[in-house]
N, C-alpha and C positions, 0 to 999 in steps of 0.2 A: 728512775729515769733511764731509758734507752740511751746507748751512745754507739758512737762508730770506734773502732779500733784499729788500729794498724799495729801489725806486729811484721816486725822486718827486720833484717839480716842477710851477713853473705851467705856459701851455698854451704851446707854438710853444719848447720847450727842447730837443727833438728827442729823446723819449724812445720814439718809436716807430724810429727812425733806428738809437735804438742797440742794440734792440732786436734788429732783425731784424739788427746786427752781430753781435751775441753771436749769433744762431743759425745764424747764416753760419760761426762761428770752430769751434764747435763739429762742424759737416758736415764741414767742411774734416778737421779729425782722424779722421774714420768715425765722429762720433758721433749718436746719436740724441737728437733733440729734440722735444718734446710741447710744440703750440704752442698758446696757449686762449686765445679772447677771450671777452669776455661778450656774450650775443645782443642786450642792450639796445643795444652799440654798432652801429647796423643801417646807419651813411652808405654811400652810394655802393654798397660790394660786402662784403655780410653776412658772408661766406666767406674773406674776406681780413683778412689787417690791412697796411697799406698807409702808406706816411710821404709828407708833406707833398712828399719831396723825389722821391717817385713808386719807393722801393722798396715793393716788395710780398714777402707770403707765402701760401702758404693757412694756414687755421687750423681747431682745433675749437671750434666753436659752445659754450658752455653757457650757461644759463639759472640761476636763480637754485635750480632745485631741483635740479641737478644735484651728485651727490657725485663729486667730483674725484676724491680715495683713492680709489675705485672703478673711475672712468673707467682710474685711471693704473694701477691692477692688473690690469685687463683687457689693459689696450698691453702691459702685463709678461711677459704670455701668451703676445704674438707677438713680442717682440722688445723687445731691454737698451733702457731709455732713460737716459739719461744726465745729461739736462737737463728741468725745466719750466718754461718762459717763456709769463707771462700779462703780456696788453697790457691797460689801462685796468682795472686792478685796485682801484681805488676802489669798482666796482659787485660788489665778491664780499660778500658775506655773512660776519657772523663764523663763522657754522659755517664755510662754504670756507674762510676763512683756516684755522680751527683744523684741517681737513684736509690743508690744506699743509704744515702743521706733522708734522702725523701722515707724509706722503712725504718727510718730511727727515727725521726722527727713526727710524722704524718701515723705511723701505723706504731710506734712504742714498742719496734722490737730490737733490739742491741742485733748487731751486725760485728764479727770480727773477720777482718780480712789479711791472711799471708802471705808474704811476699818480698821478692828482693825490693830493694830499693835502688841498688845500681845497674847498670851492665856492665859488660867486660871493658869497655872504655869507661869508664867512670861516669855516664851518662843516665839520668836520671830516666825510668820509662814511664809512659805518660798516663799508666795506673797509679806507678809510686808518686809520682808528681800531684796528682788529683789528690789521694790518700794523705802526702804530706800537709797539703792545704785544707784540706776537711774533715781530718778526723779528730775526736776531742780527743782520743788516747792514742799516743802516739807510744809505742815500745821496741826496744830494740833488744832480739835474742841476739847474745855475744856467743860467740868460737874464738879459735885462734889458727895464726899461721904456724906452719912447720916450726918459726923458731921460737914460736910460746906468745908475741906479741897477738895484741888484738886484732882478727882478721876481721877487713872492712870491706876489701875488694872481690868482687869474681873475673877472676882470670881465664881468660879461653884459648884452651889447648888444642893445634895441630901438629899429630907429630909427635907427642910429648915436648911440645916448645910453644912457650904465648908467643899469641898475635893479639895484636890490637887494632884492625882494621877488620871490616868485615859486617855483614848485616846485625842490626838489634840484638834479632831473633834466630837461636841457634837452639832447637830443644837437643838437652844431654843431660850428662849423670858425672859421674867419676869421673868418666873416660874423659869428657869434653871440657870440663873446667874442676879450678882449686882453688879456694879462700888463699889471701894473703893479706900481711898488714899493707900499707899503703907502700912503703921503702920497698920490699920484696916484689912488688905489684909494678912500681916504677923503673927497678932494675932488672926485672924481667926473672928472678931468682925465684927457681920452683920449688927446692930441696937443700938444706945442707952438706949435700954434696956439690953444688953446682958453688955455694956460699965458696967453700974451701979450696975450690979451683984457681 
């Protein structure tokens, strides 16, 4: 049986890494994979989704009006897929979620979806929020903060200094935000240097 997946984490847990493993595992068997980012994730190369650690894939683009059940009924036209794997799944719409739902349930094909689960305020976005309520597997890849504790939070950096106000949606990398456990995230402590001050 088909199920939906959530696999979530703060930023640098390497859930794009293991992403593009599961679609690696799945090729390997002769299988088909339908790969989808969302267009808002635009760094570096729109068309890919790409890991820190310099694997890359191409991908399908969508946008927030796009109906996924549909995209993936069309691929069905041309050929089995087997698998759906979206990257940065935070920014789907609860309709997409709820159409994910409908390609696991309706068309029998497992869907895994990556994605933070917070923002830099501790606010849930309303892909992860959808995913938290519907999907049967819910997983969480661990990291850690600078001082080894479990990092939970994405903290976003101006300056090299968090802020905590400020729109949702901020695309960035390294430069713009840093996992932290929840204590460091709430005293605003980026480094053990700033600790020892």
């Amino acid at each position: 049986m088909a199920k939906l997946y959530f696999r979530y984490s703060a930023m640098n847990a390497g859930k794009t890494t293991q992403l593009l493993q599961v679609k690696y595992n799945y090729e390997e068997r002769g299988q088909n994979v339908l790969l989808l980012k969302p267009a808002i994730d635009n760094r570096e190369h729109p068309d890919k989704i790409k890991s820190r650690i310099g694997l890359e894939s191409d991908a399908i683009i969508i946008d927030s009006n796009v109906d996924i059940l549909d995209l993936v009924k069309k691929d069905l036209a041309i050929k089995k897929i087997h698998c759906v794997i979206i990257d940065e799944a935070q920014f789907l719409s609860r309709k997409q979620v709820l159409q994910l739902c409908a390609i696991v349930d309706d068309l029998n094909i497992p869907v895994i979806a990556y994605g933070l689960r917070t923002d830099f305020k501790g606010d849930l976005f309303p892909g992860s929020e959808a995913l938290l309520s519907f999907a049967e597997t819910i997983e969480e890849l661990k990291t850690i903060c600078w001082c080894g504790k479990k990092a939970i939070m994405n903290t976003r950096l101006l300056n090299g200094k968090p802020v905590y106000e400020g729109e949702q949606i901020q695309i960035g990398g390294n430069e713009s935000y840093i996992s932290l456990c929840r204590k460091h995230w709430r005293d605003g402590i980026i480094s053990s240097q700033e600790d020892d001050d």
